[in-house]
Backbone as JSON Lines, residues from 0, in Angstrom:
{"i":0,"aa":"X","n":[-9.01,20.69,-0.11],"ca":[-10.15,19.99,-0.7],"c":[-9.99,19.98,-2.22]}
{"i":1,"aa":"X","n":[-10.15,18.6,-3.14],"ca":[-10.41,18.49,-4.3],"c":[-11.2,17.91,-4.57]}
{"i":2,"aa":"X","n":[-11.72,17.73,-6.2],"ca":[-13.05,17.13,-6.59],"c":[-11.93,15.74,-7.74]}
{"i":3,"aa":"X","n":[-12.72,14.82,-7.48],"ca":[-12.36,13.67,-7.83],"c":[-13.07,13.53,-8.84]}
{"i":4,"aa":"X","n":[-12.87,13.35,-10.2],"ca":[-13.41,13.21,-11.55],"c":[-14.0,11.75,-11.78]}
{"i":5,"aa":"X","n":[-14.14,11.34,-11.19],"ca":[-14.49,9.66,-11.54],"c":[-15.49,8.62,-10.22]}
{"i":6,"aa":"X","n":[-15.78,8.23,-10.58],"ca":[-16.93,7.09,-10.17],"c":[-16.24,6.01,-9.55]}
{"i":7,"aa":"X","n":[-15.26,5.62,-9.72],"ca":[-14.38,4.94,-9.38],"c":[-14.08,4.57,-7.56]}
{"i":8,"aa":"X","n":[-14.89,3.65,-7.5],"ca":[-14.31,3.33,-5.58],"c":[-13.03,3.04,-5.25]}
{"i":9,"aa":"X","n":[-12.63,2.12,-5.96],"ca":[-10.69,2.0,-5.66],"c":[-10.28,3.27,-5.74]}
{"i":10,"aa":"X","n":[-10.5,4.89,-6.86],"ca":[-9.92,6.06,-6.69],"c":[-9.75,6.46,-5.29]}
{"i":11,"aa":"X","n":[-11.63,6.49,-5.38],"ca":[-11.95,7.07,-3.97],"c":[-11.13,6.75,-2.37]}
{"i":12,"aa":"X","n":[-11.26,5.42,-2.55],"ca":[-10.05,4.61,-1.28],"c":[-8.84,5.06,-1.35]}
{"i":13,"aa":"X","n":[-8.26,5.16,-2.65],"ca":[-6.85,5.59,-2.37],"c":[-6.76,7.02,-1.92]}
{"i":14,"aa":"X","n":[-7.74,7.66,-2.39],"ca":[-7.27,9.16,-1.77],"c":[-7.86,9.14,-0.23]}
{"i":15,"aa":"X","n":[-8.98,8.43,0.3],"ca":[-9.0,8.68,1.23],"c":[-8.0,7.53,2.72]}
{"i":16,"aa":"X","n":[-7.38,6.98,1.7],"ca":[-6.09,6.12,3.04],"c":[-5.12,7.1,3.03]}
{"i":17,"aa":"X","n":[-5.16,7.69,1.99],"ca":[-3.88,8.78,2.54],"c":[-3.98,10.53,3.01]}
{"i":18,"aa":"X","n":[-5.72,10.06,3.82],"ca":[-6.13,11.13,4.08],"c":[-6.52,12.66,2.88]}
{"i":19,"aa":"X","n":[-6.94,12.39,1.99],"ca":[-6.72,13.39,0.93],"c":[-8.63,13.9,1.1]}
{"i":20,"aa":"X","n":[-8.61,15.21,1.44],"ca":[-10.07,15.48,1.53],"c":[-10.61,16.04,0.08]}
{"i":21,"aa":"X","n":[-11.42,15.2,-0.71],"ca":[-12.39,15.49,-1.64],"c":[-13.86,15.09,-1.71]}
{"i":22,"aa":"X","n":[-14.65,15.39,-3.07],"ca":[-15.33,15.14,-3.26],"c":[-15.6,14.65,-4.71]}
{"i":23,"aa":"X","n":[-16.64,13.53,-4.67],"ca":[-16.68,12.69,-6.07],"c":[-17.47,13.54,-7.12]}
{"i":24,"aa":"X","n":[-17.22,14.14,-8.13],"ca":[-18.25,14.66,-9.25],"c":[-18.02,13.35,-10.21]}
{"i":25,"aa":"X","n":[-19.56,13.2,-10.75],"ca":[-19.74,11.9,-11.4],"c":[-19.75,12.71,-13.08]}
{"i":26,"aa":"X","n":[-18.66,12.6,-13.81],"ca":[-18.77,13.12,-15.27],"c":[-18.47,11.66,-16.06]}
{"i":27,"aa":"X","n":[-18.61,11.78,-17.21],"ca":[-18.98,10.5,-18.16],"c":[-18.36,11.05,-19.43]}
{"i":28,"aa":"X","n":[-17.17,10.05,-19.77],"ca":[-16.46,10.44,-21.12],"c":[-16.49,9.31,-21.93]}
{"i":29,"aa":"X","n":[-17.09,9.02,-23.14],"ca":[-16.62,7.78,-23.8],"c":[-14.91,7.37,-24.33]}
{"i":30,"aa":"X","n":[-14.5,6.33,-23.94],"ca":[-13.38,6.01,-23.28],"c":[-12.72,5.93,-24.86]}
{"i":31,"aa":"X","n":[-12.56,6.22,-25.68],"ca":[-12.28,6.04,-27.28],"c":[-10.43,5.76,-27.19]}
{"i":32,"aa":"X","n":[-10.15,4.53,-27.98],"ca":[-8.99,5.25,-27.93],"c":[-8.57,5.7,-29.26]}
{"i":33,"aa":"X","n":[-7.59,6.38,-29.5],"ca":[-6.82,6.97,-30.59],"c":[-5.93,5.9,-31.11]}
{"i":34,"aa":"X","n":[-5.91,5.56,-32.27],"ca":[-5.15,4.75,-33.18],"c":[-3.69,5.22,-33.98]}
{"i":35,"aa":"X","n":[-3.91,6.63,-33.21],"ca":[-2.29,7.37,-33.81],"c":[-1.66,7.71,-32.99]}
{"i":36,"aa":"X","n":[-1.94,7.6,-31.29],"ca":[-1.11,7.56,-30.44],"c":[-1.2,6.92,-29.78]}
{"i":37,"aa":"X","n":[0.33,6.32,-28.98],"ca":[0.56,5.34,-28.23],"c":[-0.38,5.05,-26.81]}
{"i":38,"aa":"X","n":[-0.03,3.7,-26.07],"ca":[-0.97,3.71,-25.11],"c":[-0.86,5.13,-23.99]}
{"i":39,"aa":"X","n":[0.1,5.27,-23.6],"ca":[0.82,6.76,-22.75],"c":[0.0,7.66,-23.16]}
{"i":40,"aa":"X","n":[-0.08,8.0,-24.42],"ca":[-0.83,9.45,-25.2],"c":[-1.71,9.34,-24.46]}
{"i":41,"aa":"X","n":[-2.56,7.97,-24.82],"ca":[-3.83,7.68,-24.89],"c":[-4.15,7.96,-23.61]}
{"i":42,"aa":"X","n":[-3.73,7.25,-22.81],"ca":[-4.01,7.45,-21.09],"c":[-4.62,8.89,-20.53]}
{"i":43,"aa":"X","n":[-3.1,9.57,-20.81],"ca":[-2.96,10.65,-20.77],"c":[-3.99,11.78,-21.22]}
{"i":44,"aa":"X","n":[-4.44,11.63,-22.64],"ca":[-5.43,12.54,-23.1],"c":[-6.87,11.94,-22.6]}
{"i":45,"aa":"X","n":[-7.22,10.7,-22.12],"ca":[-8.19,10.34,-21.38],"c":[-8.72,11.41,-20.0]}
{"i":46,"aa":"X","n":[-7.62,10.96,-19.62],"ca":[-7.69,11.68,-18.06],"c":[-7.61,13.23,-18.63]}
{"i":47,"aa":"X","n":[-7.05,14.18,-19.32],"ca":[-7.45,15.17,-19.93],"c":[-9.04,15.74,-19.9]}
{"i":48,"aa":"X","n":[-9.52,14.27,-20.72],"ca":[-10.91,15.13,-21.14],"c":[-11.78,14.66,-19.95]}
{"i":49,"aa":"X","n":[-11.37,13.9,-19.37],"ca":[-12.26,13.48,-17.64],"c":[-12.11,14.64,-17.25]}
{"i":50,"aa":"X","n":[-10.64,15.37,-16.95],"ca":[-10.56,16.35,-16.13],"c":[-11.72,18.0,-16.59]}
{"i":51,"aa":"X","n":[-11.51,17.69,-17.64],"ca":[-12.5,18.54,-18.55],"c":[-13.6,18.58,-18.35]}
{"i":52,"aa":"X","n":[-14.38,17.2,-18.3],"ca":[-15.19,17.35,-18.27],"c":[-15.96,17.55,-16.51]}
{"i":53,"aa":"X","n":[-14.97,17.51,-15.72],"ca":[-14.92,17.65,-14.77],"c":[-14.94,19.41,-14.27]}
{"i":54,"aa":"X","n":[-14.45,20.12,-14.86],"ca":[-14.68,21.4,-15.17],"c":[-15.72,21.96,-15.14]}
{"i":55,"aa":"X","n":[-16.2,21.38,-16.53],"ca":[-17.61,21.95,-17.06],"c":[-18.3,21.53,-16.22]}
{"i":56,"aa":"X","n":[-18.24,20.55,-15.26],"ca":[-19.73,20.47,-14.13],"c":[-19.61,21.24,-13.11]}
{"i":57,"aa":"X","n":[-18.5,21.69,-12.69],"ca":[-17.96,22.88,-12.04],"c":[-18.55,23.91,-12.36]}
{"i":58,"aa":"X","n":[-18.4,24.67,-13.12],"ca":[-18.82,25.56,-14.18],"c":[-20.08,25.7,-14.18]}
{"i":59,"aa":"X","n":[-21.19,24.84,-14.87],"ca":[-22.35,24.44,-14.72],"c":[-23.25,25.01,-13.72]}
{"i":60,"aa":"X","n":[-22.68,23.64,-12.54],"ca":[-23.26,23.76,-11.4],"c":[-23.08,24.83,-10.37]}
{"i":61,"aa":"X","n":[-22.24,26.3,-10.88],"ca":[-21.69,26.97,-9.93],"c":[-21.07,26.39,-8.78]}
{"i":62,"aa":"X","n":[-20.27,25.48,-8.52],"ca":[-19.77,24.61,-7.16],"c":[-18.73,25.83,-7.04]}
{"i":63,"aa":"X","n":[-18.15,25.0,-5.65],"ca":[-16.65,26.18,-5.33],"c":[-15.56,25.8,-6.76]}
{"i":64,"aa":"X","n":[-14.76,26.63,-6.54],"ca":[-14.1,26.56,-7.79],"c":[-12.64,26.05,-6.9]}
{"i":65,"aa":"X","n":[-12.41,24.15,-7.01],"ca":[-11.68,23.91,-6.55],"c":[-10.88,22.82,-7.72]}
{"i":66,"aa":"X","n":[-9.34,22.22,-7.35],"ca":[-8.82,21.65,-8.22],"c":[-9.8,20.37,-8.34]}
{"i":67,"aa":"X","n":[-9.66,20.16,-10.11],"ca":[-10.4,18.34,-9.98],"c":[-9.01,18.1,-10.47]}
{"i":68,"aa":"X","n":[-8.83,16.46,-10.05],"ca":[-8.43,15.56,-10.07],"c":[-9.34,14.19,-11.35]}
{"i":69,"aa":"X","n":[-8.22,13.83,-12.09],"ca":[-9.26,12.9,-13.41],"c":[-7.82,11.99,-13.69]}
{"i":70,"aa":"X","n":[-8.39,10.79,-13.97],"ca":[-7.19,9.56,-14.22],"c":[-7.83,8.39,-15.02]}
{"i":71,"aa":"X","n":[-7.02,8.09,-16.13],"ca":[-7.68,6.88,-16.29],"c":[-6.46,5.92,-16.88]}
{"i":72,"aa":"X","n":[-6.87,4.62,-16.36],"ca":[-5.51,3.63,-16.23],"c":[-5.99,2.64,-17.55]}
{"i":73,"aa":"X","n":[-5.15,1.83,-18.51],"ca":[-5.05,1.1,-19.51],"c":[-3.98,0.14,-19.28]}
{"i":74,"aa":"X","n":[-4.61,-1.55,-19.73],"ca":[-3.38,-2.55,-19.3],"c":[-2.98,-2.46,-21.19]}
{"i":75,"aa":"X","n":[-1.91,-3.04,-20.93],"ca":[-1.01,-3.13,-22.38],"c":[-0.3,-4.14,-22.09]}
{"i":76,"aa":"X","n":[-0.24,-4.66,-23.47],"ca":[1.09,-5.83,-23.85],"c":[1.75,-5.85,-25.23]}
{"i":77,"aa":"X","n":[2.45,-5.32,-25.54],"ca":[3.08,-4.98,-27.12],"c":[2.25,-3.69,-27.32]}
{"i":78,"aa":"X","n":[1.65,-3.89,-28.08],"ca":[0.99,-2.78,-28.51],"c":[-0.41,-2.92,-28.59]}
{"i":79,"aa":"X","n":[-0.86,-3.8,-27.69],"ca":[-2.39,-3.91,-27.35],"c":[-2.51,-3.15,-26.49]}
{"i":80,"aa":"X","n":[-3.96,-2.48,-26.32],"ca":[-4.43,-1.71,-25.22],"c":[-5.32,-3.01,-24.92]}
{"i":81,"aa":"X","n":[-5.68,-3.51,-23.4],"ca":[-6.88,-3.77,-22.97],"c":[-7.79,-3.03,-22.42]}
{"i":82,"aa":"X","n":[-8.88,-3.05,-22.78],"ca":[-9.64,-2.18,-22.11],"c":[-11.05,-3.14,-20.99]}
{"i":83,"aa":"X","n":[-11.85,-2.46,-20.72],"ca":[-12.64,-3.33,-20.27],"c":[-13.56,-4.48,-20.52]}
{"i":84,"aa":"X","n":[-13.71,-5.61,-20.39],"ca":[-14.27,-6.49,-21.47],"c":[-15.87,-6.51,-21.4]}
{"i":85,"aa":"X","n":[-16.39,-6.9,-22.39],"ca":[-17.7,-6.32,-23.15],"c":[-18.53,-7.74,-22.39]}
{"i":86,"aa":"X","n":[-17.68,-8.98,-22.0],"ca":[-18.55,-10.19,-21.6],"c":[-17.76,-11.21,-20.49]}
{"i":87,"aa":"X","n":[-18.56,-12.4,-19.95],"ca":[-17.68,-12.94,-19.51],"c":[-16.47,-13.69,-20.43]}
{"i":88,"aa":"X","n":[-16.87,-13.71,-21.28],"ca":[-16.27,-15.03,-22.48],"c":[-14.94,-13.4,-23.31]}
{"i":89,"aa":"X","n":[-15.05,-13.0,-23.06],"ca":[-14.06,-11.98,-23.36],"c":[-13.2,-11.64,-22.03]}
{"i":90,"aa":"X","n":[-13.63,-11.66,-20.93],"ca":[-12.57,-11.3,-19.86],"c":[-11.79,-12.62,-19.69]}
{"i":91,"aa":"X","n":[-12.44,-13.92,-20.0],"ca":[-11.65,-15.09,-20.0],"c":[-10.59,-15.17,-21.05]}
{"i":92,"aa":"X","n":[-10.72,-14.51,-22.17],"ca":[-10.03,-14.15,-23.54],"c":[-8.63,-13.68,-22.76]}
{"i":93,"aa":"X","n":[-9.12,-12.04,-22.38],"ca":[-8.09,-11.23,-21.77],"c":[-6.72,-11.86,-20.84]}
{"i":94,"aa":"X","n":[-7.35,-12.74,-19.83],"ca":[-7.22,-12.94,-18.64],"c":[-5.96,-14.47,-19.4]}
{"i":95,"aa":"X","n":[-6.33,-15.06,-20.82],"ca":[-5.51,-16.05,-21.01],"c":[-4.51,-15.46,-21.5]}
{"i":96,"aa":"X","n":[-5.21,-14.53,-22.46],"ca":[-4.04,-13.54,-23.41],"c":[-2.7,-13.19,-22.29]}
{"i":97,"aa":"X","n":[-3.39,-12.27,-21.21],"ca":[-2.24,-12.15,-20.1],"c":[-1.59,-12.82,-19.54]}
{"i":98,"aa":"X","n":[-1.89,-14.52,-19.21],"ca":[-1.1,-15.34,-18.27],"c":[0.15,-15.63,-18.63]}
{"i":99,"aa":"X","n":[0.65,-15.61,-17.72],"ca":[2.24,-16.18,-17.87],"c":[3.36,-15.16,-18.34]}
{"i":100,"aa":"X","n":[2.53,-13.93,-18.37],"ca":[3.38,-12.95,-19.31],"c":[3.62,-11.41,-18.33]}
{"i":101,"aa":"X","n":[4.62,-10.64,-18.82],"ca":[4.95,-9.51,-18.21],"c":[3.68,-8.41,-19.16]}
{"i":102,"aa":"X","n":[2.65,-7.32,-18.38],"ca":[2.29,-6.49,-19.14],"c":[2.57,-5.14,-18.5]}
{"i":103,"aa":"X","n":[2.13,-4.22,-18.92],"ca":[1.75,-2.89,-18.47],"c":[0.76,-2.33,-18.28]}
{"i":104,"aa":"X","n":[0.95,-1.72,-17.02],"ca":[-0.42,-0.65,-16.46],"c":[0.13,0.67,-16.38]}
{"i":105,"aa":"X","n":[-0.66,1.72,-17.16],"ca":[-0.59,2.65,-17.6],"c":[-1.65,3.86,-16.59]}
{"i":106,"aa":"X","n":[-1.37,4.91,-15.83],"ca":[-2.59,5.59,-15.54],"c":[-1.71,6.83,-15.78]}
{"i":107,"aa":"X","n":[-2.77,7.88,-16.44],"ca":[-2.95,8.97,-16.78],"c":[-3.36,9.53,-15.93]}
{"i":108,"aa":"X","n":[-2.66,10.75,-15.3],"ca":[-3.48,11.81,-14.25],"c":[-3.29,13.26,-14.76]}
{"i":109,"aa":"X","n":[-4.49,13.95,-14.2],"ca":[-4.54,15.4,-14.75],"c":[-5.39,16.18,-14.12]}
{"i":110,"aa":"X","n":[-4.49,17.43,-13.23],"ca":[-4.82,18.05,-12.09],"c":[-5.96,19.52,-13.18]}
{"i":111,"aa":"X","n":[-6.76,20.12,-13.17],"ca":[-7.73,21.16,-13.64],"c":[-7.49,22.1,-12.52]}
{"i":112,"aa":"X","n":[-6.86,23.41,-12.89],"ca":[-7.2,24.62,-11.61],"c":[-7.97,25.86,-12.58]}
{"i":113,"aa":"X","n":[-8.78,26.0,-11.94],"ca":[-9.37,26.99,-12.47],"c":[-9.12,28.45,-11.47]}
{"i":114,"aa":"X","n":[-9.34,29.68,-12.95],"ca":[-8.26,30.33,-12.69],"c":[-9.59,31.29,-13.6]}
{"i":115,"aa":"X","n":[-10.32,32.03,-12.68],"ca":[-11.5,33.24,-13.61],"c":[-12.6,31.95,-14.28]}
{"i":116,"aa":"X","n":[-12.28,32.61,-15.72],"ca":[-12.81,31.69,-16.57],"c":[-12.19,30.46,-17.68]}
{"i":117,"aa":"X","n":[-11.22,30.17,-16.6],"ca":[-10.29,29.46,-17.66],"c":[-9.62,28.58,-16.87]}
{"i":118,"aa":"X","n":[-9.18,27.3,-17.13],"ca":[-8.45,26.33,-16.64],"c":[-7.29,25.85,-16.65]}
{"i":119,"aa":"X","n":[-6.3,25.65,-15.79],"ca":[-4.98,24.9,-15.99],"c":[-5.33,23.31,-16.39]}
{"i":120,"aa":"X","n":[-4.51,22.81,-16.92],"ca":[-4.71,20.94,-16.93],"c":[-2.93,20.61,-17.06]}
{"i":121,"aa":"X","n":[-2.61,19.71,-15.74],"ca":[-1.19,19.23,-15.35],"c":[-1.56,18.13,-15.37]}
{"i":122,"aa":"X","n":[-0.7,17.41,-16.29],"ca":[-0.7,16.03,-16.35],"c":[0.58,15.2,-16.46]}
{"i":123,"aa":"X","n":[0.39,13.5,-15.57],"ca":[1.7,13.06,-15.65],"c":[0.8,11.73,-16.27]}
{"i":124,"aa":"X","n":[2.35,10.89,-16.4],"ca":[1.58,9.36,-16.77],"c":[2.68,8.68,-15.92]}
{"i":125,"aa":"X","n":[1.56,7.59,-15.43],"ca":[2.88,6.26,-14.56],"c":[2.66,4.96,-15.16]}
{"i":126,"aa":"X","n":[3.68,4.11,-14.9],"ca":[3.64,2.7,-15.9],"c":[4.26,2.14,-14.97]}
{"i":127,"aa":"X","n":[3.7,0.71,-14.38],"ca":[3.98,-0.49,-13.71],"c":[4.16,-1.51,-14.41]}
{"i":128,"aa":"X","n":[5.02,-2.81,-14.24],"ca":[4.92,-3.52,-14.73],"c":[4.18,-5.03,-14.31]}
{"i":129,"aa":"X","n":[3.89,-5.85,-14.61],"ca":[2.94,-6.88,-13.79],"c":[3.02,-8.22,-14.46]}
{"i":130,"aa":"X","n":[3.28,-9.07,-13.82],"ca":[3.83,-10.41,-14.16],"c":[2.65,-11.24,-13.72]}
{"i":131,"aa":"X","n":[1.93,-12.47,-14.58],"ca":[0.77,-13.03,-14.09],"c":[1.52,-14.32,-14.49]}
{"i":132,"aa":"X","n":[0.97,-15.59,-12.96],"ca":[1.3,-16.34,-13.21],"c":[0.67,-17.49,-14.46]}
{"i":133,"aa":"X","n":[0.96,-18.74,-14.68],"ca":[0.25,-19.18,-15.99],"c":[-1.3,-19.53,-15.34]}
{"i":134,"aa":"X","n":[-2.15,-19.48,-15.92],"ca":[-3.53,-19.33,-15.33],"c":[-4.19,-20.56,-15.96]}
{"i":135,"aa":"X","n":[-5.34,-21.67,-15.9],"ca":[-6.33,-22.16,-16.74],"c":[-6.93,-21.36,-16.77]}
{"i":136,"aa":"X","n":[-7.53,-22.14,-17.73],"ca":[-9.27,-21.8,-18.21],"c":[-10.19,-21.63,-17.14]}
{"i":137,"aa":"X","n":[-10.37,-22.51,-16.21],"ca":[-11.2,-22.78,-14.88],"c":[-10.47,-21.83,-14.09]}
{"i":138,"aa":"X","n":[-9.47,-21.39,-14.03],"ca":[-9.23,-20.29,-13.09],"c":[-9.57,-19.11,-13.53]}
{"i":139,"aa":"X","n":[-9.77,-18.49,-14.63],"ca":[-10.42,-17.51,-15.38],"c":[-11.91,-17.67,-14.83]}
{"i":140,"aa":"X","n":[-12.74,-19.12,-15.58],"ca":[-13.88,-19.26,-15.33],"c":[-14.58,-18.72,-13.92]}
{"i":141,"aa":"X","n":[-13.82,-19.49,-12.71],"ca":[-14.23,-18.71,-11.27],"c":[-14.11,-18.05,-11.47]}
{"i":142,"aa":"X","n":[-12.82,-16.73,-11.8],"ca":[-12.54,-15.37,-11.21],"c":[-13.78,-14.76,-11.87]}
{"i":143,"aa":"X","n":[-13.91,-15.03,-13.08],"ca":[-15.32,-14.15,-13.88],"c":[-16.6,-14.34,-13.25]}
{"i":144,"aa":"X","n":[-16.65,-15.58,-12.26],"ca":[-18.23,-15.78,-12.23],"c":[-18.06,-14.76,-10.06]}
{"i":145,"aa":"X","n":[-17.06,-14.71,-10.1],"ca":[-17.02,-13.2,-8.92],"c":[-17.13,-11.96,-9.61]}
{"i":146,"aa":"X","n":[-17.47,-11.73,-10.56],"ca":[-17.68,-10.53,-11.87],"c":[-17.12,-9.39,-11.16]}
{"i":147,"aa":"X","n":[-16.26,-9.8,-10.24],"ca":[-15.07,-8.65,-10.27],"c":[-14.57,-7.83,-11.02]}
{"i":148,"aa":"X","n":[-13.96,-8.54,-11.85],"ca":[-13.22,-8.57,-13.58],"c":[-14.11,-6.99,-14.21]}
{"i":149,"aa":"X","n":[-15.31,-6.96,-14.24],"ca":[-15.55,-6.47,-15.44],"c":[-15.53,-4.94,-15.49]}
{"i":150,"aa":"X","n":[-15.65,-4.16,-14.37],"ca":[-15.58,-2.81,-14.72],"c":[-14.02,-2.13,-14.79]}
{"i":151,"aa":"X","n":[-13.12,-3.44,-15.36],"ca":[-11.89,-3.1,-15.0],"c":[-10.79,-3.15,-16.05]}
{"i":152,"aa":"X","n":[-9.63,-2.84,-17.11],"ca":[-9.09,-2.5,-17.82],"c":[-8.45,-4.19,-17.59]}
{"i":153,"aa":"X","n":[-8.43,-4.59,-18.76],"ca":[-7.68,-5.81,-18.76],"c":[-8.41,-7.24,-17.36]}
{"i":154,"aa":"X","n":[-9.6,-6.72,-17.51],"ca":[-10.62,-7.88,-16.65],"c":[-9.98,-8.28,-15.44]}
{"i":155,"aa":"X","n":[-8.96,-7.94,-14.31],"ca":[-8.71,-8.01,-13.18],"c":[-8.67,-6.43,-12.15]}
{"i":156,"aa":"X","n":[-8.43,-7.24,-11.29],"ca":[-7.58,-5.75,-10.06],"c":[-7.16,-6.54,-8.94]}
{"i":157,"aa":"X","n":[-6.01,-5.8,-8.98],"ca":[-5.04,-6.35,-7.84],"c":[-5.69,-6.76,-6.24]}
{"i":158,"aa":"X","n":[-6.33,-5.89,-6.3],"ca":[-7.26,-5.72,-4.61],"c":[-7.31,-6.66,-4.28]}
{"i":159,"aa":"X","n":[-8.66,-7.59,-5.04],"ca":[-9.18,-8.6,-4.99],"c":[-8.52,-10.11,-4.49]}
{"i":160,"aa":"X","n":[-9.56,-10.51,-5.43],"ca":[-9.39,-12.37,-6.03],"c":[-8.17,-12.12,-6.81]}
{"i":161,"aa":"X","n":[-7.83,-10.78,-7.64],"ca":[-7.49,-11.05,-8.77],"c":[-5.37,-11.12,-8.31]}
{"i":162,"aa":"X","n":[-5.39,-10.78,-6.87],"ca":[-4.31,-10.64,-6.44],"c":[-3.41,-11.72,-6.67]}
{"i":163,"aa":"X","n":[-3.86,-13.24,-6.37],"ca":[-3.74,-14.6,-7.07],"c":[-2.6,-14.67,-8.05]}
{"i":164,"aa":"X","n":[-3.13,-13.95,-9.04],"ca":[-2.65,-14.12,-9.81],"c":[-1.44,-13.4,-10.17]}
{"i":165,"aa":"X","n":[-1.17,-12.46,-9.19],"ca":[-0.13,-11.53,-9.87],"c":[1.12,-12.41,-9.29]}
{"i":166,"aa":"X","n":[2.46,-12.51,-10.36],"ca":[3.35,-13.23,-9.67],"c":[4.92,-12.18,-9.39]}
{"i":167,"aa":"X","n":[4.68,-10.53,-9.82],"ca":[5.33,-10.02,-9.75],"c":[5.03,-8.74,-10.21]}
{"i":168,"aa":"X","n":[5.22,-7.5,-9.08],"ca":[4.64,-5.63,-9.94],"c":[6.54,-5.44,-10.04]}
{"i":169,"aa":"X","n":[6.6,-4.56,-10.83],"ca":[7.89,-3.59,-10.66],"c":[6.91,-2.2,-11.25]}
{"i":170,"aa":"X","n":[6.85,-1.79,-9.83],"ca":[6.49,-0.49,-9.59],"c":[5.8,-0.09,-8.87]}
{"i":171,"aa":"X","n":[4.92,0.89,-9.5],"ca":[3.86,1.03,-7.95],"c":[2.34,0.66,-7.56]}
{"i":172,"aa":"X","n":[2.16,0.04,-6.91],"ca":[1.2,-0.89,-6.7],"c":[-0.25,-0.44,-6.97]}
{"i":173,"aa":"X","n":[0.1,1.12,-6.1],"ca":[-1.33,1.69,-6.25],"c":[-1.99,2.26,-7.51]}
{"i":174,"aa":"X","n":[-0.97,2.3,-8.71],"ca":[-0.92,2.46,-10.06],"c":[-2.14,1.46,-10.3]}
{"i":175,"aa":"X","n":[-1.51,0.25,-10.48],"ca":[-2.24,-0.93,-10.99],"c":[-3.48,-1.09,-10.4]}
{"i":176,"aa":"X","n":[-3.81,-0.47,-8.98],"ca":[-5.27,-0.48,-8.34],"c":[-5.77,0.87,-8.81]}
{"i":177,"aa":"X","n":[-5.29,1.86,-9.7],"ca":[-6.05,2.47,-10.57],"c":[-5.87,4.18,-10.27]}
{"i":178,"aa":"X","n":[-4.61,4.41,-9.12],"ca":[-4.41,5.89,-9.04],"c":[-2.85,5.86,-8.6]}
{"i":179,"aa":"X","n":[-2.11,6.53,-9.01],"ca":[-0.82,6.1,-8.67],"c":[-0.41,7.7,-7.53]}
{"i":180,"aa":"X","n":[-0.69,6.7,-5.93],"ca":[-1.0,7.77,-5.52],"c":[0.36,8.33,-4.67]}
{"i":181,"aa":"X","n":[1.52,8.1,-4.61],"ca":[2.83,8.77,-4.68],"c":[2.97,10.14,-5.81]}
{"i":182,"aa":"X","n":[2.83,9.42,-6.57],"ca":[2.75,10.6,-7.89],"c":[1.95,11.82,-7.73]}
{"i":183,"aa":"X","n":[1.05,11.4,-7.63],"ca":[-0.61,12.79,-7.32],"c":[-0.19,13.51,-5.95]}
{"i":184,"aa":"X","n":[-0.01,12.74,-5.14],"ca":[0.98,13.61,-3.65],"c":[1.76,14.53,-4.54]}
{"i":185,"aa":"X","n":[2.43,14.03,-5.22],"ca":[4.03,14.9,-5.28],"c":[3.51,15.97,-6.47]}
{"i":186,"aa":"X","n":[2.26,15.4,-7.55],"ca":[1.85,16.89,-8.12],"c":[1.35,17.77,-7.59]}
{"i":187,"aa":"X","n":[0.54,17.47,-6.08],"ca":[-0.13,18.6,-5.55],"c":[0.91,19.15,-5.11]}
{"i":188,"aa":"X","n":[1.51,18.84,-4.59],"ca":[2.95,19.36,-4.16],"c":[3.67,20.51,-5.02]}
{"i":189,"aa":"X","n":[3.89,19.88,-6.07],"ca":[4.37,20.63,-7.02],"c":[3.03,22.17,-7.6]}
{"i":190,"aa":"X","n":[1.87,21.93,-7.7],"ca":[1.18,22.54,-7.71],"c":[0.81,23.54,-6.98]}
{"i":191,"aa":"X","n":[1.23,23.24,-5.5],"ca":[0.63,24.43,-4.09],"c":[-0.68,23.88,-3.74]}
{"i":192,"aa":"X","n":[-1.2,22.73,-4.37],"ca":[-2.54,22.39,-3.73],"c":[-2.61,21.61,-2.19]}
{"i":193,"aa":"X","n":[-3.44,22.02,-1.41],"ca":[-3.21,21.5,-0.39],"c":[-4.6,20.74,-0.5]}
{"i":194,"aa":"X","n":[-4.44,19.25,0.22],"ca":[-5.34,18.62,-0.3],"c":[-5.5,17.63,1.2]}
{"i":195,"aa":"X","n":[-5.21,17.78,1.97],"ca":[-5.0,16.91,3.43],"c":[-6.25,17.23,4.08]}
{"i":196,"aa":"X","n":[-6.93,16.02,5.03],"ca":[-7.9,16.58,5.77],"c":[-7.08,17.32,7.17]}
{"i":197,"aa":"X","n":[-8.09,18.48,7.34],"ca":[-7.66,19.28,8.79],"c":[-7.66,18.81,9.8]}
């Protein structure tokens, strides 16, 4: 059993298709990014302070003292971060900015074991790559008015509508739907956490 740091339903799905028994603690980090480190850092120290703060509700709330699990994914292109867009008329922005072009999806993961009064934090980062075909305006326009788009890093997700559009991943799929869940297998692994339902 682990505790899942995030609010996130695509998380939640992926751990539970591959059978992974947890539970959701709802913690809240403002998503800031850092202007002196790269998108990777950034990811990375995200899911950090999720995992953190994932802790402290642990802590708090006296719960069992089990591993959390905290991730948070960022699209990129050069040296843009996208993050989630603030409107519709901004995810249509995003969504042109991206067409036709190769970007990156970035997720940050970071396992918390607590240990007395004190915590481990193991963290990896994974990067996919994602090819969108050339898009209009009016194809933006629909996808936004399914307001799919918006609670989402670079105004799509693969799941969806937004699948359409992808014309090529090199990597791993479940990355880009927001947990890269080969990877998190192979840290519990590496960790001794056993995390399977019985």
């Amino acid at each position: 059993m682990i505790y899942l740091a995030s609010k996130s339903p695509r998380r939640t799905e992926l751990l539970s298709q591959i059978g992974a028994n947890h539970l959701v603690i709802d913690v809240s980090v403002d998503e800031i990014i850092n202007p002196m480190v790269n998108a990777k850092e950034n990811a990375e120290l995200l899911s950090i302070q999720k995992c953190q703060e994932g802790i402290k509700h642990i802590m708090v709330n006296q719960m069992d003292e089990l591993p959390v699990l905290a991730a948070d994914t960022m699209v990129v292109m050069g040296e843009k971060i996208f993050g989630k867009p603030e409107s519709e008329e901004h995810a249509i922005e995003m969504l042109l900015e991206l067409s036709d072009k190769v970007h990156t999806v970035i997720t940050g993961v970071t396992v918390g074991i607590i240990s007395g009064d004190k915590a481990e934090f193991h963290s990896i980062t994974v990067d996919s790559q994602v090819e969108f075909s050339n898009l209009s305006r009016l194809e933006c326009e629909k996808y936004c008015a399914s307001k799919e788009p918006f609670d989402k890093a670079g105004a799509y997700g693969i799941q969806g509508y937004g699948s359409a559009f992808v014309k090529e991943i090199k990597g791993s799929y479940s990355n880009i739907v927001g947990l890269p869940i080969h990877e998190v297998a192979e840290l519990f692994k590496k960790l001794n956490i056993p995390f399977w339902l019985n």
